[in-house]
C-alpha positions in Angstrom: 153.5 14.1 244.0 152.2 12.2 240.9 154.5 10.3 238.7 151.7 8.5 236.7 148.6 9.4 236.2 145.8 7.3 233.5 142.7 9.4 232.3 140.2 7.0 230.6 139.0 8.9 227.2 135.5 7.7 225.9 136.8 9.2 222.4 132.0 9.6 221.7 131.9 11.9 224.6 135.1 14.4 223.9 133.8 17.0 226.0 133.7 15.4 228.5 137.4 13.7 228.3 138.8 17.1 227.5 137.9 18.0 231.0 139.4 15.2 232.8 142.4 15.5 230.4 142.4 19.1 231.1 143.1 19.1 235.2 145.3 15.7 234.6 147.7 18.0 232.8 147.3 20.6 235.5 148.0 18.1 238.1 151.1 16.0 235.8 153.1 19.1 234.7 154.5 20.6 237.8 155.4 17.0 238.8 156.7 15.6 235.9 154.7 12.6 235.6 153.4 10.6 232.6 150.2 10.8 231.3 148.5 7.9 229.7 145.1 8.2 227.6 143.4 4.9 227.8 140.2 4.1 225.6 138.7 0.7 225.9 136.3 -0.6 223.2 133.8 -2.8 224.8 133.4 -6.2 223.8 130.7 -7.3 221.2 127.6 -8.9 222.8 127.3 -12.1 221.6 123.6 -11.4 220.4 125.0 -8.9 218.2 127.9 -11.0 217.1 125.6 -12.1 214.2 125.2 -8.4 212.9 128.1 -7.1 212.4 131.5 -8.3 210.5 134.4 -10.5 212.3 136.3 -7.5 212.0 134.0 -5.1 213.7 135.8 -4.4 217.3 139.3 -4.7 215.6 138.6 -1.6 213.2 136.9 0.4 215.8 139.7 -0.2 217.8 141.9 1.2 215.0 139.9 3.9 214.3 140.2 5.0 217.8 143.4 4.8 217.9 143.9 7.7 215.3 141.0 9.4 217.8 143.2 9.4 220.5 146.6 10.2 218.8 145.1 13.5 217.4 144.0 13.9 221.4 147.3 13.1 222.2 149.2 15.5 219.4 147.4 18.4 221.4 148.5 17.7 225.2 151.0 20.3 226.0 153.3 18.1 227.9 157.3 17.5 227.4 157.5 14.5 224.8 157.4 10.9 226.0 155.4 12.4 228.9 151.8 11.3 227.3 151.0 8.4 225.4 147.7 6.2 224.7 146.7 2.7 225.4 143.3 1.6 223.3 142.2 -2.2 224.0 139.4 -4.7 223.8 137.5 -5.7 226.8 135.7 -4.3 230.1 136.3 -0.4 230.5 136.6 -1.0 234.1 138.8 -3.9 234.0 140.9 -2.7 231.4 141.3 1.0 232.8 142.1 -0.9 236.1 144.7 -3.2 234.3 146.4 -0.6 232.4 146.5 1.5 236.2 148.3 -1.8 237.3 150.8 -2.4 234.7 151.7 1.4 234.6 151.6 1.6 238.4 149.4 4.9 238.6 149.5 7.3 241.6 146.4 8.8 239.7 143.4 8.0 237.7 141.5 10.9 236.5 138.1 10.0 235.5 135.2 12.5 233.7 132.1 11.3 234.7 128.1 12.8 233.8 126.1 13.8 237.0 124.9 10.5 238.4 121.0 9.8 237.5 119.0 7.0 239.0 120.1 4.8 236.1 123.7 5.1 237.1 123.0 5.0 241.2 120.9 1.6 240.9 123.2 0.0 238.2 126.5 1.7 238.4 128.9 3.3 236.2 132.3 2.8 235.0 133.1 5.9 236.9 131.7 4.6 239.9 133.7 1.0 239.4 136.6 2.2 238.8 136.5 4.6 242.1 135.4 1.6 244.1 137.9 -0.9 242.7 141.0 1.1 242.0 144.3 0.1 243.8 145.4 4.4 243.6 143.4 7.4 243.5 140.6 8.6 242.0 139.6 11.9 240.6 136.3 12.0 239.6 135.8 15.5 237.2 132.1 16.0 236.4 130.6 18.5 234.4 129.5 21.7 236.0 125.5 21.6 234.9 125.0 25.3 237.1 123.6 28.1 234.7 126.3 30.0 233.5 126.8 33.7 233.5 125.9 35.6 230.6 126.1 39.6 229.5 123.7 41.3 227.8 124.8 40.4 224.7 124.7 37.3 225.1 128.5 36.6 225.9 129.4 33.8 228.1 132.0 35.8 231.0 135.5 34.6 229.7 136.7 33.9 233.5 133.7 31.6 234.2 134.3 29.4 230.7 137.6 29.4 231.4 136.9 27.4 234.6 134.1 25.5 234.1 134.5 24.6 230.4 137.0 22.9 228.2 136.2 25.7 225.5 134.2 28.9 225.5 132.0 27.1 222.6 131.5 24.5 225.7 129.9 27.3 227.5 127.9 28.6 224.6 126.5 25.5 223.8 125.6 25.2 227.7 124.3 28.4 228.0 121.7 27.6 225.2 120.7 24.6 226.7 120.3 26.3 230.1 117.8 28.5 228.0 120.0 31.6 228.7 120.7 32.8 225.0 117.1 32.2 223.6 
C-alpha cells in the first residue's frame, strides 16, 4: 500500500515522535516501504542573528543528526529500509520538500492536542496536512486518564496502546493526578 512514508521528528519533543515513529513502522513493515526521519532546524531570526555564533544552526544541525541516528539505530525495520534527512529551513517547507523529492505515499505526523494558539495561528502539523501533495496521518497524544490498579500500576494493555513506553504512562498517570 505504502512504499514511502516521511515522519517529521522534533528530536525536543521525543515522546511525541516515538509515537508517530511507532504506527509509521506499523504501517511500513507489512509493505515494505522506506521510512524516512526528517528533522528540520529552523532558521535563525535575524534579530537573534546578533546573539549567537555564525556557526549556531550548522552545529545544531549536527548535533541532531547524531539525535536522529541513535532514533534511527532503534527502528526495527530490514536495513536500507529507514534513514534520516536533517536540514536548515521552514519545517513545513522542508518536510514538504523532502515528501517531494522521496515521492511519499505517507507522511506521518505527531502533533499536541490543538489549543487556541495553534487554531488562530496554525501549526506545522496543521500546514503540512493542508499543503501536502500525499497523505497525512496526524498521531496525537491520547490526554484521557489512564487506568490504574490499586497499586498504583498503569494496566500493561492500555500503555501498550496509548503510550510509546509504560514510563509514558506513568509519567501521564501522575500528571492526570491518578498516582498522588
Amino acid at each position: 500500500m505504502f512504499k514511502s512514508i516521511i515522519v517529521p521528528v522534533d528530536v525536543a519533543d521525543l515522546s511525541l515522535a516515538r509515537l508517530a515513529i511507532g504506527n509509521a513502522v506499523k504501517l511500513a513493515d507489512p509493505n515494505g516501504a522506506t521510512l524516512t526521519l526528517v528533522h528540520v532546524v529552523p532558521i535563525m531570526p535575524l534579530m537573534m542573528l546578533d546573539t549567537v555564533p555564525v556557526s549556531f544552526e550548522g552545529e545544531v544541525a549536527e548535533k541532531a543528526k547524531g539525535q536522529l541516528a541513535e532514533l534511527t539505530g532503534s527502528i526495527t525495520l530490514p536495513g536500507g529500509k529507514v534513514q534520516s534527512v536533517v536540514r536548515i529551513g521552514g519545517i513545513y517547507h522542508e518536510v514538504l520538500a523532502i515528501a517531494e523529492e522521496q515521492r511519499a505515499d505517507l507522511i506521518v505526523v505527531g502533533s499536541h492536542q490543538p489549543s487556541v494558539a495553534t487554531y488562530l495561528l496554525g501549526s506545522n502539523a496543521s500546514a503540512i496536512v493542508r499543503h501536502a501533495a500525499c497523505s497525512v496521518l496526524v498521531i496525537r497524544e491520547d490526554k484521557r486518564p489512564v487506568a490504574v490498579d490499586e497499586a498504583g500500576e498503569v494496566a500493561a494493555e492500555e500503555a501498550h496502546h496509548r503510550y510509546s513506553t509504560v514510563d509514558d504512562a506513568k509519567k501521564a498517570a501522575w500528571d492526570a493526578d491518578l498516582l498522588h
